[in-house]
N, C-alpha and C positions, 0 to 999 in steps of 0.2 A: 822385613826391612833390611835392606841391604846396609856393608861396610859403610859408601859413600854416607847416607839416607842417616845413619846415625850419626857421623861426622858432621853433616851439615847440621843434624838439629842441636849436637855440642857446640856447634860454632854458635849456633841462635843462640844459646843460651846462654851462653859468653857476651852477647853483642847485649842481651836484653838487662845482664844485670852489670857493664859496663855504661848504657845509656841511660839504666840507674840514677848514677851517682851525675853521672858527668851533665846531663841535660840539666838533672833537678836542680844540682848546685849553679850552674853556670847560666842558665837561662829563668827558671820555673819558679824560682823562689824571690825573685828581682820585685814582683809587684807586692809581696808579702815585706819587702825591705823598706819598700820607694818610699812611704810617707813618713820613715825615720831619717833616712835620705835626705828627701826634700826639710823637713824642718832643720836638720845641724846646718844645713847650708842656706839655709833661706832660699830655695829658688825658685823657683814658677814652675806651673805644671809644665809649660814649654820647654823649659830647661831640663828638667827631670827624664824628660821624653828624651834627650838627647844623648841618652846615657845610652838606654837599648839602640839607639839609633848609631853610636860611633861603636857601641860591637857589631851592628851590621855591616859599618860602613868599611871594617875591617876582614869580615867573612868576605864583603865584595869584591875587594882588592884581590887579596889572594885566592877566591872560590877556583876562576881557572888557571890556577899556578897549579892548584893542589889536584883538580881531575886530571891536569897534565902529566901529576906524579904518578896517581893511583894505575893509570897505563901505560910505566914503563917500572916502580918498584914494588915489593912487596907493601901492600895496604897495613900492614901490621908494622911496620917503623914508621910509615906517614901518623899511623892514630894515635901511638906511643908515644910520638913527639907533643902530637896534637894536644893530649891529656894533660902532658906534663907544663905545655903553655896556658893551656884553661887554669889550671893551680895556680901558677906564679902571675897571672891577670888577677883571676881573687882574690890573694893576698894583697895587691899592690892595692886594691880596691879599697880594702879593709885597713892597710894603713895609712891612705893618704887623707893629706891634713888640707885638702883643698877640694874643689871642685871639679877643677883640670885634672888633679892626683884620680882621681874617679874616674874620670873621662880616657887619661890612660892607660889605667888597669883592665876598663870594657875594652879596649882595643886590642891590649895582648891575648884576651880573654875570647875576643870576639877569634882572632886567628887557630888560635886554639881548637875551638869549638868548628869553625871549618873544613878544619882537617881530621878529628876526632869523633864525628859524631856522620849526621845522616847522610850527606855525601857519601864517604868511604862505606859506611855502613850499609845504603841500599845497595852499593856497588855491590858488594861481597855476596849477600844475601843474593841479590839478581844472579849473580854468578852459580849460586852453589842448591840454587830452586829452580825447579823447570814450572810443570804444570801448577803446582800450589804456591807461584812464587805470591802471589798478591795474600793468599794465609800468610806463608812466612814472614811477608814485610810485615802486615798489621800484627801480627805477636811479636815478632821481636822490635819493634820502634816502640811499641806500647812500654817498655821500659822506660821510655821517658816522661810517659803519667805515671806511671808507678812511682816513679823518683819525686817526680813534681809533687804529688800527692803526698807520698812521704815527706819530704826536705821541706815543703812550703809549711808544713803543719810543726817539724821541728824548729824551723827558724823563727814562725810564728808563736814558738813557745820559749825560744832561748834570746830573739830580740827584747820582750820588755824587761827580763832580767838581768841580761849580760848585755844587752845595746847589740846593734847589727855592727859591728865592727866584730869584736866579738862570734858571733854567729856564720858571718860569711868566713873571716879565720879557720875554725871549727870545721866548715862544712867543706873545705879547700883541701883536706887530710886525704880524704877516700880517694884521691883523683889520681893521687902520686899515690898510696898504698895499695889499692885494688884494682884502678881501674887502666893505668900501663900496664901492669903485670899480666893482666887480660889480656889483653889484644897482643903481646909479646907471644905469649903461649897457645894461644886459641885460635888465633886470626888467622886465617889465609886468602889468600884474593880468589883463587878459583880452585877446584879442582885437577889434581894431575890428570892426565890422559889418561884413558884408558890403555891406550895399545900404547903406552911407552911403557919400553922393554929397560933392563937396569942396565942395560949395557948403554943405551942412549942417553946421554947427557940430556938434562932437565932442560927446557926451553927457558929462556928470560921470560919476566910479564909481560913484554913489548911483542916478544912472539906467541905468548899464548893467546893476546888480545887480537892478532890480527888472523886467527884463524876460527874465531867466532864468527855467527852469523849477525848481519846489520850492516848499516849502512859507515862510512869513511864521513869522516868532520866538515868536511868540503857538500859535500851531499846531501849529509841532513839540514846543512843552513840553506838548500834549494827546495824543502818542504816545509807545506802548511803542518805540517804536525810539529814540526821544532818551533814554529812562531806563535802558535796558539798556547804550547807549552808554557814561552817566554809568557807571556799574556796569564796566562793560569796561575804561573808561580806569581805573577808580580800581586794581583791582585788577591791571593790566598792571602799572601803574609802581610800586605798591606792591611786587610779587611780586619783580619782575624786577628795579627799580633797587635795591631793598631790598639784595637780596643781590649785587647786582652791586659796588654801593659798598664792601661788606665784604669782597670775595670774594680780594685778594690777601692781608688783613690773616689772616681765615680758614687761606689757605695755606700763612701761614708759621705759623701757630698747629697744624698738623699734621703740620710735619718739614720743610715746602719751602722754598726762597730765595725772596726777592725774585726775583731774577732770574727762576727756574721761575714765580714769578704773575703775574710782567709778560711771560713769553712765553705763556703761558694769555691773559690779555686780548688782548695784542695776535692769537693765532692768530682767538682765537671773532672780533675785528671784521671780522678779515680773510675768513673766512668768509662771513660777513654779505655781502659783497660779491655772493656768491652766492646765500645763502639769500634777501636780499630784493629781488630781480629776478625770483627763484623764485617766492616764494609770491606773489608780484604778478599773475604771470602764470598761476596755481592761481588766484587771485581771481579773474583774469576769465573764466575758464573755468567755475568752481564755483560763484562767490557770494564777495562780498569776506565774508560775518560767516560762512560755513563755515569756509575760508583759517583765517579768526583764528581761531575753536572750535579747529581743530586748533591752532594755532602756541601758544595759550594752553594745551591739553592737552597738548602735551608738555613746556611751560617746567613744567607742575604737577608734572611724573614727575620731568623733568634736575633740578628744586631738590632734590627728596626723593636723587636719584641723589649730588647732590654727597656727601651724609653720610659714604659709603661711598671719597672723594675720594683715601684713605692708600693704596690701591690704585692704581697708575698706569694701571693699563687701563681703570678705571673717569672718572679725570679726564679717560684720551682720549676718551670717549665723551662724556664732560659737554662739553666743548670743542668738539666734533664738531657735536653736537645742539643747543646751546646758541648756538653763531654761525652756525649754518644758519634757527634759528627765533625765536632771544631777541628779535633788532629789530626780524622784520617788522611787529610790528603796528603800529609807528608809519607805516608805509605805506599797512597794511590798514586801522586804524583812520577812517582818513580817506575810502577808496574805500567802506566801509560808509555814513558819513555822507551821503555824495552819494545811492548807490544809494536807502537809503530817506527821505532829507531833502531831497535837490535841493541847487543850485546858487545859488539867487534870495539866501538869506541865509547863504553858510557861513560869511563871518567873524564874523557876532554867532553865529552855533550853535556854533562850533565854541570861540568866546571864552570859551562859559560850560561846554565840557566842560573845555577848559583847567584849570576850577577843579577838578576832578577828578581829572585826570590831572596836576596837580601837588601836590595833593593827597596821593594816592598815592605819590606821589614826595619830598615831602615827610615825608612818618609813616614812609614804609617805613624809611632809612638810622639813625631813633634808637630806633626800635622794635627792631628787629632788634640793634644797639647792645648797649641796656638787658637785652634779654630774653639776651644772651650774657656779658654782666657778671652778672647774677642767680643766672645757672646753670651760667658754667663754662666755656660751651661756645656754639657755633651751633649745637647740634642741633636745640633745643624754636624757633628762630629760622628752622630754613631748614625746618622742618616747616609753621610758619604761613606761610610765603611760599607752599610746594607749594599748602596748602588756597586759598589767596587766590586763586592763580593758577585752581585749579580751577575755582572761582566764577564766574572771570571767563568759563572758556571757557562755562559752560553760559550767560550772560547771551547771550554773541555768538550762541550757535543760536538765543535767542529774539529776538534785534534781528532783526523783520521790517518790509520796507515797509507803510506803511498804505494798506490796499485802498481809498482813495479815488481818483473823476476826475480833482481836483486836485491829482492827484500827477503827471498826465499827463506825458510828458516824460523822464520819473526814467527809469532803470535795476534794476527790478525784482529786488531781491535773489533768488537761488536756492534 
C-alpha cells in the first residue's frame, strides 16, 4: 500500500466517523422523535412531513451554491461550516416554542447538512479512489447507518425520559466537538500531484479540478446520463425518504410500539452497514447504474411489501431487504456520476442534481403525509412510493456513458 492509498483510507475513515454523528443526529433519528413532535404540537401527519420537507427544501436552495464551492475551495472549510450549521438548526429545533420555531431550525439544519455530508463527501472520496472508488463510497457513507443506528436507539432511549427536546439538545454536542474538528484535520479535496515538484507553487482547487478527466457543466446538461441521473435521484429520495420519514408513525398505526419501530429503523441502518459496502462493491464489478437498477427495483417491491407489514414475517423481510439495499444508492448514485460524467466538474454536477434529489426528498415526507390523512390509511401512499421507485430503477439502466473521445479517461459504465 502506497503513501497516497493509506492517506486516502485515513481520509475514509475520518469521513465515515464524521457522517457518524452528523447524518444520525441531523437526519436518522427525526422519525424516532416525530410522534413526540407531532403530539406537543398537535399536527397532522401532513404537517409533520413538512418538517423533513423544509430541510429539504433548504438542501435545495443551496445544493448548487455549495458544488459551486466544492470546485473552487478547499472541501474541508465548506464541511466545517457545514457541521457547525447542522448544530445550531438542532438546537433551535429543540428550543422552539412553536411549530414555525421547528420548521426554522430544519432549515438552518437542512443547509448544514448540504454542505457537510454526502455531496462534499462523495466528492472527496471520488477524488481520492480510482478503481475501488464504488467499495470506498459504500464504506465510508455507511457511517451514516451506523450513526442512524446508533443515535435513533439513543434518542429512542433518552426521548421518553428527558422528552425530545432534551435529546435532540444532547445529540447536537458531537457535531461542534468532533465532527468539525474532522474535516478541519483530515479532509482534503483531492490529492496533490504527483509530479509537483516543491519549488512549484500548489495549484488552486479551481485548477486542479479543470485538469481531471470528464466532461465541462455545459456538456454534461447535453447528455442522457445527467437527465436520467436527475430522474434517479428524484425518485430515490422521493420513494425511499418518503416512506422512511412515516415509517414508525405507519407502525404504530398497525398494532406495533414505538419501541418495535425504533428497533425496525435502528435493525434496517444497521444492516446497511453491510448492504452498502455490498452493493459498492456489485458496482464495480457490474456497473455502478446496474448496482442502482437493482437496489431501486427491489426498494419498488419492499415499499409495495410493507402493506402487508401486520404480518411479522413479513416486517422481517421488509427490514431484512430494506437495510441491505434502502441506502445504497446514495453511494451508487455518485459512482454512476463519475463513470459517465468524470471528475473535472463533480461538485457543480452534482450541485444541480442536489436539486433533485432534494427535491425528492422534500415532496416525498408531505405527500405521503396528505395522501394517508385523505385516505385513512398509507396504502394508496406506500403504493406511489413502490411506482416512484420503479421509475427510478428503469432510469438508472438507461444512465449510459456518452460514446464520446472526450469522455477519455472516464470509467465506462457496464
Amino acid at each position: 500500500m502506497t503513501k497516497q492509498d493509506r492517506t486516502a483510507w485515513m481520509l475514509a475513515g475520518a469521513l465515515f466517523l464524521a457522517l457518524f454523528f452528523i447524518w444520525g443526529v441531523g437526519y436518522d433519528c427525526f422519525p424516532i422523535l416525530l410522534p413526540a413532535v407531532l403530539k406537543q404540537f398537535h399536527l397532522s401527519r401532513e404537517q409533520i412531513g413538512k418538517v423533513p420537507a423544509a430541510q429539504a427544501l433548504a438542501a435545495l436552495v443551496v445544493g448548487p451554491f455549495v458544488g459551486w464551492l466544492l470546485d473552487r475551495i478547499p472541501a474541508q472549510i465548506v464541511m466545517s461550516v457545514g457541521a457547525v450549521l447542522t448544530a445550531i438548526g438542532i438546537v433551535m429545533m429543540a428550543r422552539a416554542d412553536s411549530f414555525n420555531g421547528v420548521l426554522a431550525g430544519s432549515v438552518v439544519s437542512g443547509v448544514g447538512l448540504s454542505a457537510s455530508t454526502i455531496l462534499p463527501a462523495t466528492m472527496v472520496i471520488s477524488n481520492w479512489f480510482g478503481e475501488r472508488r464504488g467499495t470506498a463510497l459504500g464504506l465510508t457513507t455507511a457511517g451514516m447507518e451506523l450513526g442512524g443506528m446508533v443515535i435513533a436507539i439513543v434518542a429512542g432511549h433518552l426521548e421518553p425520559i428527558y422528552g425530545w427536546r432534551f435529546a435532540y439538545a444532547v445529540l447536537a454536542i458531537p457535531l461542534i466537538a468532533i465532527v468539525a474538528p474532522l474535516y478541519l484535520i483530515f479532509v482534503r479535496t483531492r490529492p496533490e500531484h504527483a509530479m509537483l515538484s516543491a519549488t512549484i507553487a500548489k495549484p488552486s482547487a479551481a485548477e486542479s479540478a479543470s485538469s481531471l478527466p470528464g466532461l465541462e457543466l455545459n456538456e454534461a446538461l447535453r447528455t442522457r446520463a445527467f437527465w436520467m441521473l436527475v430522474v434517479l435521484q428524484f425518485c430515490f429520495t422521493f420513494a425511499i425518504g418518503g416512506s422512511f420519514i412515516h415509517l414508525v408513525q405507519y407502525l404504530i398505526s398497525i398494532g406495533y410500539t414505538l419501541r418495535a419501530g425504533t428497533m425496525v429503523v435502528g435493525i434496517s441502518l444497521g444492516l446497511a452497514l453491510i448492504g452498502k459496502p455490498a452493493m459498492g462493491v456489485l458496482g464495480d464489478r457490474i456497473g455502478g447504474k446496474n448496482a442502482l437498477a437493482l437496489c431501486l427495483f427491489l426498494g419498488a417491491a419492499n415499499t409495495a411489501f410493507l402493506l402487508l407489514a401486520r404480518m411479522f414475517w413479513v416486517l422481517a423481510i421488509f427490514t431484512l431487504v430494506g437495510g441491505l439495499t434502502g441506502s445504497a444508492p446514495i453511494a451508487l448514485g455518485p459512482l454512476v456520476q463519475v463513470e459517465t460524467l468524470g471528475l473535472k466538474r463533480y461538485g457543480s454536477i452534482a450541485g444541480l442534481l442536489t436539486i433533485t434529489f432534494t427535491l425528492g426528498a422534500m415532496m416525498g415526507p408531505p405527500i405521503v403525509g396528505k395522501l394517508a390523512d385523505a385516505t385513512g390509511s398509507y396504502t394508496l401512499s406506500f403504493e406511489v412510493c413502490a411506482l416512484v421507485a420503479f421509475v427510478g430503477a428503469v432510469a438508472s439502466f438507461l444512465c449510459v456513458a456518452p460514446a464520446r473521445a472526450r469522455v477519455g479517461g472516464l470509467v465506462q459504465a457496464k
